[in-house]
C-alpha positions in Angstrom: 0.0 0.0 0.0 1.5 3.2 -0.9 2.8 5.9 2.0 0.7 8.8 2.4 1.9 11.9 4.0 0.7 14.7 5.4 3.5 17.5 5.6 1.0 20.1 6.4 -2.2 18.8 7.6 -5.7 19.8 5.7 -7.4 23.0 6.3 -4.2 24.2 8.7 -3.9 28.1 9.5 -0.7 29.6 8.5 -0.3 33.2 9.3 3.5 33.0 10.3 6.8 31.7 8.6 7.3 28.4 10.0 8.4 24.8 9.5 6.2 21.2 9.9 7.1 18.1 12.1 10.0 16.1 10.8 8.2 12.9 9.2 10.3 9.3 8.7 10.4 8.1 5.1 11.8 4.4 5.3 9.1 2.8 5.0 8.9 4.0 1.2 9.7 1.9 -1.1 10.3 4.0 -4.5 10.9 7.4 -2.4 8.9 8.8 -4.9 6.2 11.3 -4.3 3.2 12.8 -5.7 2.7 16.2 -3.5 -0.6 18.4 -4.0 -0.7 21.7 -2.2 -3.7 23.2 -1.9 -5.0 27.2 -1.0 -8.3 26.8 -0.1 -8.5 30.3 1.9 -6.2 33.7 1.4 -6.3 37.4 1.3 -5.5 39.9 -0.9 -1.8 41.1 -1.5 -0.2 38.6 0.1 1.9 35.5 -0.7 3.0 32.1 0.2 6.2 30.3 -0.7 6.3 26.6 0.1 9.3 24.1 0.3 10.0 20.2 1.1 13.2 19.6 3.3 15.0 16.6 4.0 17.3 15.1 6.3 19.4 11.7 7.8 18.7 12.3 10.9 15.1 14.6 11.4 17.6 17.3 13.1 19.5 18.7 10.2 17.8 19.7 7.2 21.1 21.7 5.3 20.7 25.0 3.2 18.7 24.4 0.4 15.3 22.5 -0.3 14.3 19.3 -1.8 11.6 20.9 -3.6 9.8 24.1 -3.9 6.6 25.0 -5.5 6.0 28.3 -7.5 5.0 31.2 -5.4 1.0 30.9 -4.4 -1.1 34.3 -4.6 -4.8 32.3 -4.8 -6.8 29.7 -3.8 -5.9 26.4 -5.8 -4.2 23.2 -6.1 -0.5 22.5 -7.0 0.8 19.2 -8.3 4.4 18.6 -7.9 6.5 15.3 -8.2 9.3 14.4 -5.2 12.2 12.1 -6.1 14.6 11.3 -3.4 15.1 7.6 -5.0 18.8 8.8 -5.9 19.1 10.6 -2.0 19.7 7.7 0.1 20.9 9.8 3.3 17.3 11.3 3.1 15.3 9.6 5.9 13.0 12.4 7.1 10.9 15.5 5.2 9.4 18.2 6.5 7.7 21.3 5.1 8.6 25.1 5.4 6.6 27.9 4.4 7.0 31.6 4.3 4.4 34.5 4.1 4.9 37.8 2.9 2.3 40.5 3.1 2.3 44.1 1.2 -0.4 46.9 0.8 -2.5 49.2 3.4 -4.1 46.6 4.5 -3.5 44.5 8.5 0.1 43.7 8.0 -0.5 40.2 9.2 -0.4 37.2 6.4 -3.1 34.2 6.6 -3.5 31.3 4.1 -5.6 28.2 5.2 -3.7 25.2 3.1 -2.7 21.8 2.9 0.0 19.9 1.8 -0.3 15.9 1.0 2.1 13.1 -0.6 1.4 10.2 -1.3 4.2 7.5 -3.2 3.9 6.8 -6.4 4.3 2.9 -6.4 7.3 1.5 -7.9 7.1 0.3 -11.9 7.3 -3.5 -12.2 10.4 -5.0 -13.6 9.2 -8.6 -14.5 10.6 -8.4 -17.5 8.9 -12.2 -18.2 5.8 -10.5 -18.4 7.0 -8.3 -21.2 8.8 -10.8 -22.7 5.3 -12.5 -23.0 3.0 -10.0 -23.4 5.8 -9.2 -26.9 6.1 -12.5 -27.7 2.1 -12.5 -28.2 1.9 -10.1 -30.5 4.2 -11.2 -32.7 
């Protein structure tokens, strides 16, 4: 069954830069991840930049991201594939997000967002099958 994670939880509040709970990966088998962000509540002039971290050890999580989405403005839903299949030391992700507010308006940011993976499933490699299923059509 394929590892779903939930690097920031559904419907969570975010009106100040922060980071998420350090979440434990080995139990993935292709380390591969599907990640949907979604905006489902915002105000005007204001902006959200998200990013996926990783780490060995859940403490250190270095200097630059695993991932980062584009720059969110609106309510929507942004799709985003995660490969650390080639990152071995990476055991543990997290999430970081930082607001920015501009304008005459209350200085303070607020988005109301999510942020979800789930593994993508690793490809089979029977190569009988395809050997069989060639083999039949020719």
């Amino acid at each position: 069954m394929p590892l779903e994670l939930s690097l920031i939880p559904a419907n969570t509040t975010l009106d100040s830069n922060a980071v998420g709970d350090a979440i434990e990966i080995s139990q993935s088998v292709s380390r591969t991840f599907f990640c949907v962000l979604t905006v489902t509540e915002q105000l005007e002039q204001e902006s959200l930049d998200v990013s996926i971290w990783g780490s060995p050890d859940g403490q250190e999580f270095g200097k630059l991201p695993l991932l980062k989405f584009p720059q969110q403005f609106y309510c929507g839903v942004t799709k985003m594939i995660l490969d650390v299949s080639l990152r071995p030391e990476v055991k543990y992700l997290r999430a970081r997000w930082d607001l920015n507010r501009w304008g005459r308006v209350a200085p303070t940011p607020r988005f109301v967002a999510g942020l979800q993976l789930e593994e993508i499933p690793p490809m089979s490699r029977d190569t009988t099958t395809k050997r069989a299923v060639l083999a039949s059509k020719a």
